[in-house]
OpenMM code with the backbone's topology and positions (N, CA, C; nanometers):
from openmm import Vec3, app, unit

residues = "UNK UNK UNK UNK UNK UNK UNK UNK UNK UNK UNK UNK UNK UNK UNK UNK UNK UNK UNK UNK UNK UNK UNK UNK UNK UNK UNK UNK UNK UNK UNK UNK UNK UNK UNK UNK UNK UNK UNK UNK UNK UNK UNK UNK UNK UNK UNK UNK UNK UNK UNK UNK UNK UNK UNK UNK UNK UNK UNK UNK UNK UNK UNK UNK UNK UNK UNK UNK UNK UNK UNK UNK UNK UNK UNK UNK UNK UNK UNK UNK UNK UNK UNK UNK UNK UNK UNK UNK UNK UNK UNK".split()
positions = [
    Vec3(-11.8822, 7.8696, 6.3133),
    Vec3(-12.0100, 7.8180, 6.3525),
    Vec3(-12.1175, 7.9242, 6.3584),
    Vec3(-12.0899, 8.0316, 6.3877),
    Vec3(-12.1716, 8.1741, 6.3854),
    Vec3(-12.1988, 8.2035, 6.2753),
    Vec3(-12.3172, 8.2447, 6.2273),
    Vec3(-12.3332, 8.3301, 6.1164),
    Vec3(-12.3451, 8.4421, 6.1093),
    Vec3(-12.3558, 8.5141, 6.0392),
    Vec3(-12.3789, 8.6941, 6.0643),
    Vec3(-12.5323, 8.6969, 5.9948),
    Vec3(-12.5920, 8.7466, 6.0280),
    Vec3(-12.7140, 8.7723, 5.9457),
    Vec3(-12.6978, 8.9461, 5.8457),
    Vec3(-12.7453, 8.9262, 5.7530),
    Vec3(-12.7289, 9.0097, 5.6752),
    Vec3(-12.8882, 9.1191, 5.5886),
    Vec3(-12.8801, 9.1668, 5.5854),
    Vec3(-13.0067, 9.2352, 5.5482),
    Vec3(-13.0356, 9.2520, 5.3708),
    Vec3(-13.1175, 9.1553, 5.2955),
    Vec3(-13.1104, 9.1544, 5.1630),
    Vec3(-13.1937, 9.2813, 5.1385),
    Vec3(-13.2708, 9.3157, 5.1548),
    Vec3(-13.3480, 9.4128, 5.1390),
    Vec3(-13.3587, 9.5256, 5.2438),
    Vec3(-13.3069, 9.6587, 5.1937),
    Vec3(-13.3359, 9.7651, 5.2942),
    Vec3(-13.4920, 9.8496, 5.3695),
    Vec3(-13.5405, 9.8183, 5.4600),
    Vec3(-13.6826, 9.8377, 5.5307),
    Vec3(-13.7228, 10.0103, 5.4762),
    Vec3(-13.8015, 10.0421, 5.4281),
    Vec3(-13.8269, 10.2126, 5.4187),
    Vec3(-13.8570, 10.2474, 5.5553),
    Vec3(-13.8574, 10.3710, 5.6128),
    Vec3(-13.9564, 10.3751, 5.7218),
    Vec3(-14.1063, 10.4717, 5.6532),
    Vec3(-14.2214, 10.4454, 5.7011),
    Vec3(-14.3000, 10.4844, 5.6563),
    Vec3(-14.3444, 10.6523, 5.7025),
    Vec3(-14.3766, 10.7054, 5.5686),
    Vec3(-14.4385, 10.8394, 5.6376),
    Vec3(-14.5048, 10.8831, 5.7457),
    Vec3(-14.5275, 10.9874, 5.8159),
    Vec3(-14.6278, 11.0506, 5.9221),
    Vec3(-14.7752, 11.0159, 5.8172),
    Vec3(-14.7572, 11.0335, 5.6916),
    Vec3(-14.9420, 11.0320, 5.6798),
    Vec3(-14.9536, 10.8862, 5.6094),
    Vec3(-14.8641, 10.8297, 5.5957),
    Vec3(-14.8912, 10.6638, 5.5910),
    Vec3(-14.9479, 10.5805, 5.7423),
    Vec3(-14.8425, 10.6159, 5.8279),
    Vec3(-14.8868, 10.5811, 5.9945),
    Vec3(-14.9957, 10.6497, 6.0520),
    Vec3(-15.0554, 10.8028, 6.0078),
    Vec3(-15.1544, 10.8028, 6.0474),
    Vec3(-15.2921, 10.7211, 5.9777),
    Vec3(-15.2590, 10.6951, 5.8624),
    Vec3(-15.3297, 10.6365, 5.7810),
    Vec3(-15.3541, 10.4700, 5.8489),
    Vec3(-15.2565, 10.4131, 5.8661),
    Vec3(-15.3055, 10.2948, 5.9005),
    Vec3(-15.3192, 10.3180, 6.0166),
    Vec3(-15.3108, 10.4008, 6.1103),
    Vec3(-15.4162, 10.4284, 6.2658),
    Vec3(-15.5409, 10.4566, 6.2452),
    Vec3(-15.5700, 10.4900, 6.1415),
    Vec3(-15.7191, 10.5142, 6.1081),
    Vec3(-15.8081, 10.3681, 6.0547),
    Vec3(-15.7428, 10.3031, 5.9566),
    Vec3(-15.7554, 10.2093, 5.9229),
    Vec3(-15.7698, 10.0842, 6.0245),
    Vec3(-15.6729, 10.0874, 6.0977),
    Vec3(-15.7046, 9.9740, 6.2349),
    Vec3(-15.8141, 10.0227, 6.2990),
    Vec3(-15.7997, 10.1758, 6.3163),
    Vec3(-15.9460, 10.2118, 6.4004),
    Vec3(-16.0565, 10.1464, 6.3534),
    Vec3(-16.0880, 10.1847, 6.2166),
    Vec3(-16.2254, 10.1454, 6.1601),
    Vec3(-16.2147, 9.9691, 6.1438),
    Vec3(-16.1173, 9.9203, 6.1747),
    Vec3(-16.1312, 9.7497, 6.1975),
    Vec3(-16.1323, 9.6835, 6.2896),
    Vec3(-16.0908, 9.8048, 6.4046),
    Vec3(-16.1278, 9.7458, 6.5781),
    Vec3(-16.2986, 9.7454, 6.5568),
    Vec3(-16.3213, 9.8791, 6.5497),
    Vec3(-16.4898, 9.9377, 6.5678),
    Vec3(-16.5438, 9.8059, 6.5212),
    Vec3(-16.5236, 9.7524, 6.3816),
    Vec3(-16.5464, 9.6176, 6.3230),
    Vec3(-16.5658, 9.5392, 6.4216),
    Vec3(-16.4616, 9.4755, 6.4762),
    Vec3(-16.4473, 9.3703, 6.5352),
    Vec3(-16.5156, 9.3516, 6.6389),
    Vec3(-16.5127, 9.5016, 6.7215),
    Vec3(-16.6230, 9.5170, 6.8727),
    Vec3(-16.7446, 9.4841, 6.8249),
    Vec3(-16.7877, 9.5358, 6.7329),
    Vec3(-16.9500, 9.5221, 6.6440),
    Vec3(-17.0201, 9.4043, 6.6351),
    Vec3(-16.8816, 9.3182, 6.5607),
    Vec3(-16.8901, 9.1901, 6.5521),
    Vec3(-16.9361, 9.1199, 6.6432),
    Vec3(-16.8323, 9.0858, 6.7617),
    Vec3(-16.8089, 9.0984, 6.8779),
    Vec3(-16.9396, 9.0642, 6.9726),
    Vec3(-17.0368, 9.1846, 6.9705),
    Vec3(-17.1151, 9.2376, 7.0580),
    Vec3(-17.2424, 9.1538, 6.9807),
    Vec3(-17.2535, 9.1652, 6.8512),
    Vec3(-17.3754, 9.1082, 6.8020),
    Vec3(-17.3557, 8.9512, 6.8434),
    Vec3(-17.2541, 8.8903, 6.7997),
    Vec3(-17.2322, 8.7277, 6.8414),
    Vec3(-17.2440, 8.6894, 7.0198),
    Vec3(-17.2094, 8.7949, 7.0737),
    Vec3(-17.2509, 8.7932, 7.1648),
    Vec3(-17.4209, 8.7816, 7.2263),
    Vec3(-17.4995, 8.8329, 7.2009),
    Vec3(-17.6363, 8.8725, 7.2080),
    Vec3(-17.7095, 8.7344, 7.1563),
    Vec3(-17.6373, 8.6726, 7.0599),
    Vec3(-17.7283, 8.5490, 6.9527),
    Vec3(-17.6530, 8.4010, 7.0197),
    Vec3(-17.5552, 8.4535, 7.1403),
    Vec3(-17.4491, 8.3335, 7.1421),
    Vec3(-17.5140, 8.2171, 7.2505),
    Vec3(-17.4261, 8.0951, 7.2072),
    Vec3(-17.5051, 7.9848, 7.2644),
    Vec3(-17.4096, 7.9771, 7.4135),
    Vec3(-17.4661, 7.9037, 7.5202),
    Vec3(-17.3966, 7.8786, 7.6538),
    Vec3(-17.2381, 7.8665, 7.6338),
    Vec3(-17.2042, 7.7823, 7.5603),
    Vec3(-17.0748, 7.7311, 7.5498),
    Vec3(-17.0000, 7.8306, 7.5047),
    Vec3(-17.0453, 7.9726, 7.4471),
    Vec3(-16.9574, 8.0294, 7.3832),
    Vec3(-17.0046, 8.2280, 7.4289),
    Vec3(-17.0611, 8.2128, 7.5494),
    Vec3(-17.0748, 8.3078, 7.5822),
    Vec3(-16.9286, 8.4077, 7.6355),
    Vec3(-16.8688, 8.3235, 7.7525),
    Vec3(-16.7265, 8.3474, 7.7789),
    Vec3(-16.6111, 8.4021, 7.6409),
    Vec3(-16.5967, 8.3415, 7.5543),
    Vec3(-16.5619, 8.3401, 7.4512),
    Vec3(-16.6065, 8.5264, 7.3842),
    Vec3(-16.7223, 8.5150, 7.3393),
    Vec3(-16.7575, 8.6619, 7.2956),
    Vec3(-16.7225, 8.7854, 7.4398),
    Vec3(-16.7559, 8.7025, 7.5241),
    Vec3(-16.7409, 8.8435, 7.6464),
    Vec3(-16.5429, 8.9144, 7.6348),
    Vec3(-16.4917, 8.7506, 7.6057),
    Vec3(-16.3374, 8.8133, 7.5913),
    Vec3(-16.3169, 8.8845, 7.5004),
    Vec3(-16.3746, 8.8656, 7.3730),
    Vec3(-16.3283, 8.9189, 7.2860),
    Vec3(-16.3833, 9.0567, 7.2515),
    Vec3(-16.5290, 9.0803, 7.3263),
    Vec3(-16.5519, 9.2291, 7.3440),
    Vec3(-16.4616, 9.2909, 7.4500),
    Vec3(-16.4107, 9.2639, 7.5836),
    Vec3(-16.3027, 9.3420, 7.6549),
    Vec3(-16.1612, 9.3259, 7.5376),
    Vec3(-16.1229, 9.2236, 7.4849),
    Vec3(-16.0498, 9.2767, 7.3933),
    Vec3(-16.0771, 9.3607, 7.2752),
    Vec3(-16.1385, 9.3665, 7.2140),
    Vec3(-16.1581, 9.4936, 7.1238),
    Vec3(-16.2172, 9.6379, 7.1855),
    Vec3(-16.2375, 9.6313, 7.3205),
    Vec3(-16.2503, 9.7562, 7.3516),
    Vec3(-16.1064, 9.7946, 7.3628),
    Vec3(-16.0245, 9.7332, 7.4652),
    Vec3(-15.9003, 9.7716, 7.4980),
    Vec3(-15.8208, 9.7977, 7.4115),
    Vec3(-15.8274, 9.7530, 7.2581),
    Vec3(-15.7587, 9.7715, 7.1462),
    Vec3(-15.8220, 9.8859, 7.0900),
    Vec3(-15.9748, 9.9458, 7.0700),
    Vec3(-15.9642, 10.0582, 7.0308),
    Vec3(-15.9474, 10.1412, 7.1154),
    Vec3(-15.9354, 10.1451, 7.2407),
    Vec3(-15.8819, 10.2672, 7.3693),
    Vec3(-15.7424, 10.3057, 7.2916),
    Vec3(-15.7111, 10.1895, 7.2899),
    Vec3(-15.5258, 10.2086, 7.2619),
    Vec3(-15.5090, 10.2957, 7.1350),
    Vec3(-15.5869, 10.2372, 6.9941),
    Vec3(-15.5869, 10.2998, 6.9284),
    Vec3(-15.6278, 10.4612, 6.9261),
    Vec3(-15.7247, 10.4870, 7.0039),
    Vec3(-15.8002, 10.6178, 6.9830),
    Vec3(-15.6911, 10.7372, 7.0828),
    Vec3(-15.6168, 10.6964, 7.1622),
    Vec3(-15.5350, 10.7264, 7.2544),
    Vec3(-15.3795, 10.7585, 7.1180),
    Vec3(-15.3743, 10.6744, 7.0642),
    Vec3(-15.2479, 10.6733, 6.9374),
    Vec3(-15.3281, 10.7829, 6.8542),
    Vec3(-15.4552, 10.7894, 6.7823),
    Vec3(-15.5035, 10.8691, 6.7191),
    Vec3(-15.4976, 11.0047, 6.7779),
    Vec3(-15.5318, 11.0333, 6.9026),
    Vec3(-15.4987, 11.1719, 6.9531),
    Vec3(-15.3868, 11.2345, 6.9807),
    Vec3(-15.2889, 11.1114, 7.0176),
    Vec3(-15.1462, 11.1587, 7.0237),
    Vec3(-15.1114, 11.2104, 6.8584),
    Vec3(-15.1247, 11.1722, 6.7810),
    Vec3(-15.0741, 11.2107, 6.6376),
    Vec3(-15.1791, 11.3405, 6.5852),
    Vec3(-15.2956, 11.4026, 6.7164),
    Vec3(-15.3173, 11.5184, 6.6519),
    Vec3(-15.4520, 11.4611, 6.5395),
    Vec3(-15.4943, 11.3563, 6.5327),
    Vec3(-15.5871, 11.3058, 6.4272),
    Vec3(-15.7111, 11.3506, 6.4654),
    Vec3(-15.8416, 11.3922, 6.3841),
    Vec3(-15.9757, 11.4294, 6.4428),
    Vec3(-16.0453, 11.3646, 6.3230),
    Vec3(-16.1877, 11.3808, 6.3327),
    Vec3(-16.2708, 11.3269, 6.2736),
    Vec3(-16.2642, 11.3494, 6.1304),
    Vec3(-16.2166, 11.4866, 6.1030),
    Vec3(-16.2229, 11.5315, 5.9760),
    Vec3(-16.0925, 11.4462, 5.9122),
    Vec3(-16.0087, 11.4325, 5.9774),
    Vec3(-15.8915, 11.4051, 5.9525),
    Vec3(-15.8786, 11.2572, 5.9088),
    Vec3(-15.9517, 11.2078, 5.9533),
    Vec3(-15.9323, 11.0410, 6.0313),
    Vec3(-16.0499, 10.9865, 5.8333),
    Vec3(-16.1741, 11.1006, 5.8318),
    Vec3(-16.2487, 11.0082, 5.7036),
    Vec3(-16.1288, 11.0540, 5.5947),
    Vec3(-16.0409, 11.1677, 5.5564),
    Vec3(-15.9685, 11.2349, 5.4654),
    Vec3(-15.8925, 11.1291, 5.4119),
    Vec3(-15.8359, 11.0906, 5.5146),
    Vec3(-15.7020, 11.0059, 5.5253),
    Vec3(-15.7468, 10.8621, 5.4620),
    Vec3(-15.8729, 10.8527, 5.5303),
    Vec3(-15.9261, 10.6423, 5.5223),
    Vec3(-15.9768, 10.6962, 5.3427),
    Vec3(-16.0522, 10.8002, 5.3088),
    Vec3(-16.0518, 10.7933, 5.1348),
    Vec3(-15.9769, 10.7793, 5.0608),
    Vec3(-15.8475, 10.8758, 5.0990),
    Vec3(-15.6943, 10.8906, 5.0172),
    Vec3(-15.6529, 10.7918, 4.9996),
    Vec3(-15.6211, 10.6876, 5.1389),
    Vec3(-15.5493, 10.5663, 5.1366),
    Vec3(-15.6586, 10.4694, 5.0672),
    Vec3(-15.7458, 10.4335, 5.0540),
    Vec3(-15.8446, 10.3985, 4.9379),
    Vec3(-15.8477, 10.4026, 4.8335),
    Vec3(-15.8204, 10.5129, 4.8126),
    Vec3(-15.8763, 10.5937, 4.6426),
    Vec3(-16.0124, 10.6003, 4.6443),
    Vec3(-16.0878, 10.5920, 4.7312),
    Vec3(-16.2354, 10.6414, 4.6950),
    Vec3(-16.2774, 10.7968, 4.6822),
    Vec3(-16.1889, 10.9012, 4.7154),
    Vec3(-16.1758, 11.0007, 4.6525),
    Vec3(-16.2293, 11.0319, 4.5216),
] * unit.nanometer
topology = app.Topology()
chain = topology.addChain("A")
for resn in residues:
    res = topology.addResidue(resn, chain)
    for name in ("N", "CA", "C"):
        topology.addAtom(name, app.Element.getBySymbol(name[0]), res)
């Protein structure tokens, strides 16, 4: 009656400059989202004021977290545009 589950495909784990890469990448899509966020907020109608206020304490708290992950891995400014070109190709 049990099955075993089995793994068809083996998971890679990803590099140090792949993971810093997509910490950079979420960064610059939190910043997004707060932006977002904050402007819909400012233009927003009664019914949906609550609504934007959550979702600016949530995207702050998500880029804290992030920028807190970015310093733990040693990442800085120089580091953080290097990385978001490479993983691009806008290089």
């Amino acid at each position: 009656m049990y099955e075993n589950y089995q793994k068809e495909i083996t998971v890679q784990d990803k590099t140090e400059d792949e993971k810093k890469a997509e910490i950079i990448i979420s960064l610059i899509k939190a910043k997004k989202e707060l932006n977002l966020a904050t402007k819909n907020f400012e233009t927003a109608e009664d019914g949906l004021i609550d609504y934007y206020t959550y979702q600016i304490k949530a995207s702050k708290s998500k880029l804290d977290y992030l920028v807190s992950k970015a310093r733990d891995k040693g990442l800085s400014l120089n580091m953080i545009e290097e990385i978001y070109f490479k993983k691009n190709q806008v290089v």
